[in-house]
C-alpha positions in Angstrom: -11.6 29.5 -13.2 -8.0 30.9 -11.6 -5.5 28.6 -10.6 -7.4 26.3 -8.3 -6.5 26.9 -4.4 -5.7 23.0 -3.7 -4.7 21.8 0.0 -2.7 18.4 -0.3 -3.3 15.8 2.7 -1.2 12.3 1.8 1.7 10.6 3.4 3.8 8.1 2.4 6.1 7.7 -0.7 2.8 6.7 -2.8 1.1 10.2 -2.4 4.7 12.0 -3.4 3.7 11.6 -7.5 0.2 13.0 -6.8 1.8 15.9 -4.7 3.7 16.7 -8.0 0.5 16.7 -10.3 -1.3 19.2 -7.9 1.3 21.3 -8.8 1.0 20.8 -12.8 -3.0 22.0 -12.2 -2.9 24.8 -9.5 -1.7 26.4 -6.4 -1.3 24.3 -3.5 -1.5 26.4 -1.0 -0.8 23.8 2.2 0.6 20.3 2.6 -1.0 18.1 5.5 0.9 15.0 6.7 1.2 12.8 9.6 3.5 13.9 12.4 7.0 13.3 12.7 7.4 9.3 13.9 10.9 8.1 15.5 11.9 5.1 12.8 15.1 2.7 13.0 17.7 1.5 15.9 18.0 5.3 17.2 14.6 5.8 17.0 15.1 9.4 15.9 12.5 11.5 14.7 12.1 11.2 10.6 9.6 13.1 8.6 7.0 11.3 6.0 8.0 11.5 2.2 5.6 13.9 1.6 6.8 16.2 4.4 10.3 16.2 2.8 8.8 17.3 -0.9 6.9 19.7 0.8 9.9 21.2 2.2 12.4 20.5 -0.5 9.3 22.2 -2.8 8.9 25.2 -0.4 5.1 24.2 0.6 3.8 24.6 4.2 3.3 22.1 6.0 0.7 21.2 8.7 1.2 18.2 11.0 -2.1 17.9 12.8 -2.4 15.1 15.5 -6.3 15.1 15.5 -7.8 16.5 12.5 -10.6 17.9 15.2 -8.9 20.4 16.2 -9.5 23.4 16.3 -6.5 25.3 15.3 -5.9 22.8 12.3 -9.6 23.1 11.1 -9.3 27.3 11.8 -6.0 27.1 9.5 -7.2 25.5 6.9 -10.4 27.6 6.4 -8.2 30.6 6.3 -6.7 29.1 2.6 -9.8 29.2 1.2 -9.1 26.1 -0.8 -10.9 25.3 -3.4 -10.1 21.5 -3.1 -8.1 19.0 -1.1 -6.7 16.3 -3.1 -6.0 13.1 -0.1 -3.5 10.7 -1.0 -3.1 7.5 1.4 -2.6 10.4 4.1 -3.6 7.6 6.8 -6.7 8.9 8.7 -10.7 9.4 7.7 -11.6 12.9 7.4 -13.9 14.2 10.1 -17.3 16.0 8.4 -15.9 19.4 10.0 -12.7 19.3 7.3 -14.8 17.6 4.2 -17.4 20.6 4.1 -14.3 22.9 4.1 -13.6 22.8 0.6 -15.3 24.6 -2.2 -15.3 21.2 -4.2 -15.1 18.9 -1.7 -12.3 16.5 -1.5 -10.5 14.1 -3.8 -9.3 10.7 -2.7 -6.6 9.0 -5.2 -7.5 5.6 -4.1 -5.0 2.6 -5.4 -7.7 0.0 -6.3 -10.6 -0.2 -8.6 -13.4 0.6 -6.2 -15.8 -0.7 -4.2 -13.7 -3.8 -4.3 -10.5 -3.2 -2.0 -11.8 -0.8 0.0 -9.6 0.2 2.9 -5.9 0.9 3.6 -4.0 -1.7 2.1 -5.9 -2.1 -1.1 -2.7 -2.8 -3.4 -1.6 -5.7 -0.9 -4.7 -7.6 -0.9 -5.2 -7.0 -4.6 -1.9 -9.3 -4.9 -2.7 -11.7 -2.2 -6.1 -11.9 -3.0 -5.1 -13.2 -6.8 -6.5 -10.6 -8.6 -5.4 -10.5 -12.0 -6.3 -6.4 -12.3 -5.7 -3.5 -9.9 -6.0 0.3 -10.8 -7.0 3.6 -9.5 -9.8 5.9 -8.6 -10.4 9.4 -8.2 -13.5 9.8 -5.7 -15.2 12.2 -3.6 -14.8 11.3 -0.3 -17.8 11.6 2.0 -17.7 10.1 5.9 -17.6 6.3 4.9 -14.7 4.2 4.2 -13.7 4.7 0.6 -17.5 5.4 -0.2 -17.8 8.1 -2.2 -18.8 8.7 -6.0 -16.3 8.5 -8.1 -14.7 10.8 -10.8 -12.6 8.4 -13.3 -10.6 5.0 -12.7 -7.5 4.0 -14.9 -7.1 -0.4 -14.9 -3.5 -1.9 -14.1 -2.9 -5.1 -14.9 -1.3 -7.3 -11.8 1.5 -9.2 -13.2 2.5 -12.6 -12.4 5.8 -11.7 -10.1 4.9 -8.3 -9.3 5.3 -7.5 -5.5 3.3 -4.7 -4.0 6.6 -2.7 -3.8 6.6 -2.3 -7.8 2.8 -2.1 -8.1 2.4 0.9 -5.9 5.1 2.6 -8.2 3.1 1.8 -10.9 -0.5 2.9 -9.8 1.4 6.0 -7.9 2.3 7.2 -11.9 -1.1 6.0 -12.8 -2.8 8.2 -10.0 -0.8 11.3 -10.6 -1.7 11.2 -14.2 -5.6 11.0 -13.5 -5.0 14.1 -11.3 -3.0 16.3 -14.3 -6.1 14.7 -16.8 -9.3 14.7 -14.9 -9.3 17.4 -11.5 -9.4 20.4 -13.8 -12.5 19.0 -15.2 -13.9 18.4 -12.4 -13.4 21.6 -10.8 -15.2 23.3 -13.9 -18.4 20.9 -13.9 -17.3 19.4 -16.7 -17.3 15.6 -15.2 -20.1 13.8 -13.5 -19.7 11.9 -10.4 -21.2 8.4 -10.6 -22.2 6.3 -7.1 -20.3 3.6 -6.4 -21.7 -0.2 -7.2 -23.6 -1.9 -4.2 -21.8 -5.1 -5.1 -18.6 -6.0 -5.4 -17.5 -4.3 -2.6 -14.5 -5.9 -0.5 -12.6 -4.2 2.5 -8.8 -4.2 2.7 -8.0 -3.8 6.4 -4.9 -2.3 7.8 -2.0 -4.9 7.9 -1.3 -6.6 10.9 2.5 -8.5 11.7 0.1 -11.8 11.7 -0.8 -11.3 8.0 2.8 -12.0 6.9 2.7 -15.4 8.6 3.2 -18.7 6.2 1.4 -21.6 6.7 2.5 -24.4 4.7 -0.7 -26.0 5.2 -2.3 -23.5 2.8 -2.3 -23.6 -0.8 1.7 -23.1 -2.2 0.1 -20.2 -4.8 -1.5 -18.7 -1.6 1.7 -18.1 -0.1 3.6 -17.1 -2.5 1.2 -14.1 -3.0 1.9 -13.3 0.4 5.4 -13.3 -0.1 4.7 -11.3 -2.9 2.2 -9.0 -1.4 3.3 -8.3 1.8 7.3 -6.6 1.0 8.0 -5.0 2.7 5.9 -4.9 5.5 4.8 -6.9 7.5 7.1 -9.3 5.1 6.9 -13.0 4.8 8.3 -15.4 7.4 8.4 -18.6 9.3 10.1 -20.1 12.2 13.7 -21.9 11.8 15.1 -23.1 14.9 12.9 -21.1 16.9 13.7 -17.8 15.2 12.5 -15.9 12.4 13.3 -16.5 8.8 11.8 -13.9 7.0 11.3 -15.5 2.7 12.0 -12.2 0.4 11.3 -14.8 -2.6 9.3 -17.9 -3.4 8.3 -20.1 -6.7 5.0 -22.5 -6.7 5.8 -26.4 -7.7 3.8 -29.2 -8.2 4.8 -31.8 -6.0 3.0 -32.7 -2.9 3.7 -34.2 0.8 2.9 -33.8 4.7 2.4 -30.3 4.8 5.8 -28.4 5.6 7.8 -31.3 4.8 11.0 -30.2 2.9 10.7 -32.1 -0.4 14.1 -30.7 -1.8 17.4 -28.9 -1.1 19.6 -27.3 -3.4 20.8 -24.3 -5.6 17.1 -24.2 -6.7 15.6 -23.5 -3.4 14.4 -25.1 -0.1 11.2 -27.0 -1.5 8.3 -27.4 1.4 5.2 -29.0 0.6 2.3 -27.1 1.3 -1.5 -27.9 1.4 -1.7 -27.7 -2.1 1.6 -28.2 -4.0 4.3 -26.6 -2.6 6.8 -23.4 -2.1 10.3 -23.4 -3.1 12.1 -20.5 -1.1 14.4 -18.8 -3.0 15.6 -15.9 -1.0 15.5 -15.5 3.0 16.8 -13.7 5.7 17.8 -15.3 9.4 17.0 -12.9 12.6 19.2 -10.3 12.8 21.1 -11.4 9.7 21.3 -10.3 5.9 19.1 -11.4 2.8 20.5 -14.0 1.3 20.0 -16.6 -1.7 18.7 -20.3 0.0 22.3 -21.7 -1.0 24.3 -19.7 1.0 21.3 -20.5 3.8 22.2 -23.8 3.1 25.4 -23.5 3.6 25.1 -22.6 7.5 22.3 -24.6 8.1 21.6 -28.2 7.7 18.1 -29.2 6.3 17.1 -33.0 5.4 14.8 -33.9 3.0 11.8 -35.3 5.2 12.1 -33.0 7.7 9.8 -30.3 9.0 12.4 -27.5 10.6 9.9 -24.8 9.5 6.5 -23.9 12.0 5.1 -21.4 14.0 
């Protein structure tokens, strides 16, 4: 066939490598992204990292606030596009804009599905322990992250990795299975094959709760979270009745009252935990910068046998 017509739909700085490999393997006629939010202390008006490739790239952009409607759907039939390839764009797709398509559309999903599926599948992947992530081209039909799928590529989950580094990992991964496999697929040359019935796990939207450490929870389980959840919602407790936000954690082995400090020094505020315990390597004070647990230390006086840390 010609250069494939393909209509882009993705978001954040995850969906910005796949953006590129649509362009390796045809025309993309239209970029569709979330509209403008205000962001920061001015709360001015900042476009999505896929709205500034588009524009750096010379792409057109649509900004739809319900996919629904009618102008949206009316310009998006008039690109005849022979695909839409969806990258965490942040919204299900409505039947009206999935029949659009000649082949449908593509979903570069960042786990290895049916488990994780959802909208944070690559922070739950981490929290959850999982020891293997990876990513999935599918067909997306009405359901949540339902489809068939067209090819998966594994990533393994390292032991320190934080979702930050993962997601720049499987973003590579994804755009790669896009430059590899969509041309095939838009020639019948690959099958689709049903997801599995089992397995399947959800990864709900983040809440600010999520980030939340209770020390009477497993030490490992925590320091996933710490791990998992940079840099939103983020990691934190309470010190002094304000939020200390923990960028960095190690497991130990020693045990006590749950969020009893065990030990203070250059190698970390030590906190027992439900099981074992969480040294806290790196933190940041309300309104203040991240720093290393020493130079905490050094503004803040902590006692071993002391709980200073809670909700």
């Amino acid at each position: 066939m010609s250069s494939p017509r393909i209509i882009f739909m993705g978001t954040p700085e995850f969906a910005v490598e796949s953006l590129r490999a649509c362009l390796d393997v045809g025309d993309v006629v239209a970029v569709v992204t979330r509209p403008d939010k205000p962001r920061g202390r001015g709360q001015l008006s900042a476009a999505s990292p896929v709205k500034r490739a588009a524009t750096q790239l010379g792409i057109r952009v649509l900004q739809p606030i319900k996919l629904r409607e009618a102008g949206f759907l009316d310009a998006v039939r008039e690109l005849s596009p022979d695909v839409a390839v969806v990258a965490a764009y942040g919204k299900i797709l409505p039947r009206e804009l999935l029949e659009v398509p000649g082949h449908g559309c593509i979903n570069v999903h960042a786990s290895l599905l049916p488990r994780f599926r959802g909208a944070a599948p690559i922070q739950w992947a981490i929290a959850s322990g999982d020891n293997r992530s990876g990513v999935c081209l599918m067909k997306m039909d009405e359901g949540l992250d339902t489809g068939p799928v067209l090819r998966c590529a594994e990533v393994p989950i390292g032991p320190e990795v934080t979702s930050d580094e993962l997601q720049q990992t499987l973003a590579r991964v994804g755009a790669e299975l896009i430059r590899r496999y969509l041309p095939d697929y838009l020639s019948g040359k690959l099958q689709l094959t049903p997801q599995s019935r089992e397995g399947v796990v959800l990864a709900p939207m983040l809440k600010k709760e999520d980030g939340q450490l209770d020390f009477g929870r497993p030490a490992a389980e925590l320091e996933r979270r710490v791990r998992a959840f940079q840099p939103w919602p983020g990691a934190f407790t309470r010190f002094q009745g304000k939020v200390l936000k923990v960028h960095r954690a190690r497991t130990g082995a020693r045990t006590g009252s749950p969020g009893t400090v065990l030990a203070v020094g250059e190698q970390g505020i030590e906190v027992a935990c439900g099981e074992g315990s969480l040294s806290l390597l790196q933190v940041q004070p309300e309104g203040k910068r991240t720093m290393s647990s020493a130079e905490f230390l050094a503004g803040h006086r902590i006692a071993v046998g002391e709980q200073p840390f809670g909700a």
